[in-house]
N, C-alpha and C positions, 0 to 999 in steps of 0.2 A: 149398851147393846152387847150380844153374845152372839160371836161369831162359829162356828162349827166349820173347823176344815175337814173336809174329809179326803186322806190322802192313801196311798201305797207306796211299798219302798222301790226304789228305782226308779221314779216317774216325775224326768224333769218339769214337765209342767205343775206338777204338788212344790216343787222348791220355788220354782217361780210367784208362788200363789204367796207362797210365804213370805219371801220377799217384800212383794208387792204388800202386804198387811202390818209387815213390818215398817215402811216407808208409811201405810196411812197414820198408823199410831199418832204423827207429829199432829196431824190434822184432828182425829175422829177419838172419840172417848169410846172402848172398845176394850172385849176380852176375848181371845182365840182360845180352842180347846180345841186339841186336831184329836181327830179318832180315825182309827186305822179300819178301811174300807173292807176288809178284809174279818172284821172282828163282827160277834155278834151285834151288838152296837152299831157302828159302823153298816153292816146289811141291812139295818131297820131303817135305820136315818136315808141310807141311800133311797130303797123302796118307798117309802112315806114322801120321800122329797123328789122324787124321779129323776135324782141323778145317776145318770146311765154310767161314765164314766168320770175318772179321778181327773182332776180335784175337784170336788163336790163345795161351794160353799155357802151356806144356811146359816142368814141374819135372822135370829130371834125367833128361831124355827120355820122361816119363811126361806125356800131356794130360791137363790140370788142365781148363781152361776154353775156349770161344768167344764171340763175340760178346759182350754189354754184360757186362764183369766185375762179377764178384763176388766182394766184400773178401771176406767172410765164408766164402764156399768155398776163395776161396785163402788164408787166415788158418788153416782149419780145415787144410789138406794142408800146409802148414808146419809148425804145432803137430804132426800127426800123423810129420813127418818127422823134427821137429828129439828129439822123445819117442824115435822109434825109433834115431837114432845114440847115445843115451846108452849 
């Protein structure tokens, strides 16, 4: 899976996102690639994925979540992804 953070600087809840990705690693077979929300890149990905605000983040080009993450939602769309490649 390929994960896309999309964050800004100053914005505690983008450190917590990361965090939180960083703890699933132990679990989940995964690659992060943050891109700054603020970049052209970053402006497409937000608009295409309709994440309104930071932290933006898109499993496999599919938005998961915005703003203050949540393990549990993105815990649950991994379990849901990693079930369906078997």
């Amino acid at each position: 899976m390929e994960v896309v953070l999309l964050t800004q600087e100053h914005c505690a809840f983008c450190d917590d996102a990361k965090r939180m990705l960083d703890r699933l690693t132990a679990d989940y077979d995964f690659t992060v690639r943050e891109v700054d929300l603020g970049s052209p890149e970053g402006e497409a990905l937000a608009r295409d994925a309709g994440v309104l605000f930071p932290p933006g983040i898109v499993v496999d080009s599919d938005p998961v979540s915005y703003g203050r993450p949540s393990e549990r939602r993105v815990r649950r769309e991994f379990d849901r992804r990693t079930v369906a490649q078997r």
